[in-house]
N, C-alpha and C positions, 0 to 999 in steps of 0.2 A: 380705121382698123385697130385702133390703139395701140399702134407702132413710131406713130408721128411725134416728135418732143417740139417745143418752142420754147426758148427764155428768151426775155425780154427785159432789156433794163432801164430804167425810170432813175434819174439823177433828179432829185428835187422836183417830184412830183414829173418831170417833164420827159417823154421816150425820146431816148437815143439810140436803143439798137435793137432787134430782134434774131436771133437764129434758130433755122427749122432743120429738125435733122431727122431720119426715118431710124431709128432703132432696130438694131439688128439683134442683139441678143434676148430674149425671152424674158418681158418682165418678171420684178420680182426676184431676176439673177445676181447676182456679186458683180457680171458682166454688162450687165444690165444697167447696175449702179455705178461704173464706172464709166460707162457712157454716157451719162448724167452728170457725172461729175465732172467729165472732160467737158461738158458743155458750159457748166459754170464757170470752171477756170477759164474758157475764151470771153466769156461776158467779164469775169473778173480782169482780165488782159486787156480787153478793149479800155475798159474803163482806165485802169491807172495808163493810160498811152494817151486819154484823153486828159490828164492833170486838171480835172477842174476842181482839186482841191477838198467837193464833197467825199463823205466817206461812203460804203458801200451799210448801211444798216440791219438787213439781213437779205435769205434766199426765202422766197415762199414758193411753193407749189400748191400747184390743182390738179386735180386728178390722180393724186398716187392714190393705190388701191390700199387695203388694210395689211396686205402682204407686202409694200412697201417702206415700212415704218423705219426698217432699219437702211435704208437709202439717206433717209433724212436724217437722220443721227450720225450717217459716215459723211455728209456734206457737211453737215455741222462742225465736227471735229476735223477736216480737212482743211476748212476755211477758215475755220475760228470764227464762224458769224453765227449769228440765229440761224434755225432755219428750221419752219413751221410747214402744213400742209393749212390752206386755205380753204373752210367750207362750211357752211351751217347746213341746218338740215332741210331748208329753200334752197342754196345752193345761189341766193341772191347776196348775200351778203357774206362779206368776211373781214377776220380780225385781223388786224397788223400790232406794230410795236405797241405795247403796255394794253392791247385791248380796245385801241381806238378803229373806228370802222367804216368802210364806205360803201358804197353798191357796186356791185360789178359793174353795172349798167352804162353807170358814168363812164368806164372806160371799154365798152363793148368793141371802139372800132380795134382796138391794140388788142386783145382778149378774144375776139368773137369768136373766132372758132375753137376754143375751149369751150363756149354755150349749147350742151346739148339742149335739142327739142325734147 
């Protein structure tokens, strides 16, 4: 229903956590974005609780709409990290740090249900 959010965090290519939360306020809202960005900051919390010393490199998303542009620009400057929306026009592939890139596919089972049919 496009209500559902997941982050998911990868320390050195490898997952260690995921969290699913149902969105309540109306994408696209100020509310909206802030429930997003509480979700980062507990991915960002897990992580330094876990000290493994790597650093967090950036936030990426899939699936923000063209009406959430300004989501990513306020996690950006929240966090101080990058923070990119993920997607070609296949919707198979996407860019990370400097432009380097891999397939989704590779990681379908962490990812999958962001794959629509």
């Amino acid at each position: 229903d496009g209500n559902m959010s997941d982050a998911t965090l990868f320390v050195e290519g490898e997952y260690r956590m995921n969290n699913r939360v149902r969105l309540i306020a109306e994408r696209g809202t100020p509310e909206s974005t802030a429930e997003i960005s509480r979700m980062v900051s507990s991915i960002l919390q897990f992580h330094a609780s876990e000290r493994s010393g790597a650093s967090i490199g950036g936030v990426y998303v899939i699936g923000a709409g063209s009406g959430e542009a300004s989501m990513l620009n306020s996690i950006a400057t929240a966090y101080d990290l990058p923070t990119a929306a993920l997607a070609d026009e296949s919707g198979t592939v996407v860019a990370v740090d400097g432009g380097k890139t891999f397939e989704l596919s590779q990681y379908a089972y962490a990812t999958g249900n962001l794959i629509g049919a």
